[in-house]
C-alpha positions in Angstrom: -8.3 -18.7 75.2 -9.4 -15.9 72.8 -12.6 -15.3 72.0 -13.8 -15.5 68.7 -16.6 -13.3 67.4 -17.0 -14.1 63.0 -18.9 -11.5 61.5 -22.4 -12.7 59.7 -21.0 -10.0 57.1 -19.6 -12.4 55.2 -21.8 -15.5 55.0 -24.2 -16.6 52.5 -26.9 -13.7 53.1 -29.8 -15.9 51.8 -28.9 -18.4 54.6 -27.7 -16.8 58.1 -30.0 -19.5 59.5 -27.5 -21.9 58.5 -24.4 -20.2 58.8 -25.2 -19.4 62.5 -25.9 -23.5 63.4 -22.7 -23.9 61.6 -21.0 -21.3 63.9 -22.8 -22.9 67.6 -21.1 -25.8 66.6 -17.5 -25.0 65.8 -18.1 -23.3 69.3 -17.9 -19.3 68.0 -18.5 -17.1 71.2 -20.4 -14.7 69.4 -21.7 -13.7 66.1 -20.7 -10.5 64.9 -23.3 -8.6 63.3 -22.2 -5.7 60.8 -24.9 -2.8 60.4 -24.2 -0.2 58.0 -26.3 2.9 56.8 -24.2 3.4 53.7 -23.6 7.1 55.2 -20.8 6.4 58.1 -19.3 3.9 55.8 -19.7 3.3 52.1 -21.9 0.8 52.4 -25.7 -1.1 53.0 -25.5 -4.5 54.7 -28.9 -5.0 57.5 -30.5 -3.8 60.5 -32.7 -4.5 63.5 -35.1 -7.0 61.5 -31.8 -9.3 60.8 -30.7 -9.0 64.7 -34.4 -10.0 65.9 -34.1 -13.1 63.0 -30.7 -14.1 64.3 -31.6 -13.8 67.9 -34.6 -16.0 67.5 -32.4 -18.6 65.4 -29.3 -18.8 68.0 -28.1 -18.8 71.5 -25.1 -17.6 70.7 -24.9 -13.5 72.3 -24.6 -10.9 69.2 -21.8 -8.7 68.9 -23.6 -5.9 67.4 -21.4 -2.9 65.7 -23.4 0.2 64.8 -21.4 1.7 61.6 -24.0 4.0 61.4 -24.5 7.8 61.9 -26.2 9.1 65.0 -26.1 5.6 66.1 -28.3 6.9 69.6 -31.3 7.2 67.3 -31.6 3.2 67.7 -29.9 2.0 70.7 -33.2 0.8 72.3 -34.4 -0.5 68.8 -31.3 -2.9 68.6 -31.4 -3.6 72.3 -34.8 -4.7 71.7 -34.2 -6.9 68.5 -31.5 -9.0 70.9 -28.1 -7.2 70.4 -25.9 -8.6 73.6 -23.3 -6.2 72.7 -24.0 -2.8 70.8 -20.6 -1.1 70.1 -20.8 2.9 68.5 -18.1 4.6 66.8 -16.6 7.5 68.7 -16.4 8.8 65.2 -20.1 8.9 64.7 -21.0 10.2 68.2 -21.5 14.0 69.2 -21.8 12.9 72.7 -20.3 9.9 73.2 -20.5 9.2 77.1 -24.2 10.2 76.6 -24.7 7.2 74.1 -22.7 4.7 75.7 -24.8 5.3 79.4 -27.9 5.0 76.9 -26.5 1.5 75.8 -25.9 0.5 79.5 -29.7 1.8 80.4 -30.9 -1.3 78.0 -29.4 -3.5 80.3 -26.6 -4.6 77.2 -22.9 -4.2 77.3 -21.4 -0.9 75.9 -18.5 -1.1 73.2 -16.8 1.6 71.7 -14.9 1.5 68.6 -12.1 3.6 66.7 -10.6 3.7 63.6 -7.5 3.3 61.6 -6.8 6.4 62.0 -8.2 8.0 65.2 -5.7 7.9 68.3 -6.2 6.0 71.5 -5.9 9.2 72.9 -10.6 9.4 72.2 -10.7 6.8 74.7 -9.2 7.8 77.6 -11.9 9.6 79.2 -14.8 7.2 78.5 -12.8 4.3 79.8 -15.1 3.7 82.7 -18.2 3.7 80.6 -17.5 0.9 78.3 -17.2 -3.0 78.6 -15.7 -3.1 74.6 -13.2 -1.5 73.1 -13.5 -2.4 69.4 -9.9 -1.3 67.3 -10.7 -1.3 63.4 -8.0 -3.2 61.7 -8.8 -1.8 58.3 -11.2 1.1 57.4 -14.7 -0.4 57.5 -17.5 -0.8 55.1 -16.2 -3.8 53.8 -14.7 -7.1 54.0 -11.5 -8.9 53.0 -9.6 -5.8 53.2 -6.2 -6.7 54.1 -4.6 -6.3 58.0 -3.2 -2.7 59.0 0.3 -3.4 60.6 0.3 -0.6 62.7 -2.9 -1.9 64.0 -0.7 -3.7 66.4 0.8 -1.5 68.4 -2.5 0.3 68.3 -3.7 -2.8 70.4 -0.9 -3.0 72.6 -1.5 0.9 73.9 -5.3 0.4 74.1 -4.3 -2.6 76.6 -1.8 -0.8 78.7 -4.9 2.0 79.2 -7.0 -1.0 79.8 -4.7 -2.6 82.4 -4.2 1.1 83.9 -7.9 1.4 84.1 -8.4 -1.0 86.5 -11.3 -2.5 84.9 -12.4 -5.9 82.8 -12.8 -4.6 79.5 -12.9 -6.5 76.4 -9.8 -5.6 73.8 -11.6 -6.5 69.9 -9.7 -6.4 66.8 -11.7 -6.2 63.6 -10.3 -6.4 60.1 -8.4 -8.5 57.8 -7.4 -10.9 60.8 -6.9 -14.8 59.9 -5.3 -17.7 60.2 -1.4 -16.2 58.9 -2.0 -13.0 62.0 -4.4 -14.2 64.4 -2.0 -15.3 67.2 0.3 -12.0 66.7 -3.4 -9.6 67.0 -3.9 -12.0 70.4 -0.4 -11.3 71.4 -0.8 -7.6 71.3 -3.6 -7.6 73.6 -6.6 -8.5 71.4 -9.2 -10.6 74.1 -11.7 -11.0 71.2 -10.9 -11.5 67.4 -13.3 -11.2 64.5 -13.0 -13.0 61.5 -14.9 -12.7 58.8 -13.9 -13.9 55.4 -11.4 -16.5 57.2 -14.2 -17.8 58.3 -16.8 -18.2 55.6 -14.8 -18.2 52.7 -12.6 -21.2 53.9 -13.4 -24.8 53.2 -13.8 -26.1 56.6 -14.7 -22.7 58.9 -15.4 -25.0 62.2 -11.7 -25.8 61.7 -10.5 -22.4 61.4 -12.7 -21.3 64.4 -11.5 -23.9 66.2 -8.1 -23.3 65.7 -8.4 -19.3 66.0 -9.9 -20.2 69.7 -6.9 -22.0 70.6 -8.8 -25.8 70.5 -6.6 -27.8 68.3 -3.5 -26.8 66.1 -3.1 -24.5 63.3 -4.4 -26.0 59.7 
């Protein structure tokens, strides 16, 4: 079954309390949490304040993606607040294996994410310090962008180095992924999907999760 990990991004941000019940009930897996410092991306969304909120307000674990400069600065801020997952951009790292063993020190699972346009090729050698590979599916720093095909095979050579590796590491696709692409991104490797707009903008988003996980069939 794939995981599904809908990003907070794109709910109602005057009522996350509600939009995360809504999400423990359609059975989500996680809740992806976008944080954004307007300088590694072009935009402002929230930080550790909103994780602790969430974290009080839900079970479920957050997914927590740092689309934010020097993200090392905070990695035991956000571990603190209740990130399960805190994924950094090998973009936004100057010493990348040195931030992803500070991630593991907090006791939380590492991710690392790429991309559009960086190869595969900047994962190779941290590929046994990481329990997350996160593959951008359009360039972030906002939502309801629409899917990059080439994303695709992306996925499918991040999964052959994952299967080569040895290791159980989580394969996330991020980025313009719904209910028309989901089950070719799964296909290609993708363990863990997040949806965002699909999500929240749709009129029943408990159906679409539910559906997106594999539970009933397509809408």
């Amino acid at each position: 079954m794939t995981k599904i990990s809908p990003s907070i991004l794109s709910a109602d941000f005057t009522d996350f309390g509600s939009a995360v019940d809504m999400l423990a009930r359609a059975g989500a897996d996680y809740v992806h949490c976008d944080v954004m410092d307007g300088v590694f991306v072009p935009n402002i969304s929230f930080g550790m304040g909103t994780i602790k909120a969430l974290s009080k307000r839900t079970s479920i674990p957050l997914d927590v993606h740092l689309m934010i400069t020097d993200p090392g600065r905070y990695i035991g801020e956000f571990a603190e607040a209740g990130a399960h997952i805190i994924t950094v951009h090998a973009e936004a790292c100057t010493h990348l294996h040195r931030t992803l063993q500070q991630i593991r020190s907090t006791g939380k699972l590492a991710g690392v994410c790429i991309n559009p346009a960086t190869s595969p090729e900047a994962l190779r050698y941290v590929m046994d310090d990481v329990d997350l590979i996160l593959c951008m599916s359009v360039n972030p720093g906002f939502g309801g962008q629409k899917f990059i095909p080439s994303t695709l095979e992306k996925l499918r050579t991040i999964s052959a180095m994952i299967k080569a590796s040895g290791r159980s590491i989580i394969l996330e696709a991020d980025g313009g992924v719904g209910l028309s692409n989901y089950r070719d991104v799964a296909a290609a490797g993708a363990d863990m999907i997040v949806a965002g707009s699909a999500v929240f903008s749709a009129e029943d988003p408990e159906k679409v999760i539910r559906t997106m996980r594999g539970e009933i069939s397509d809408l």
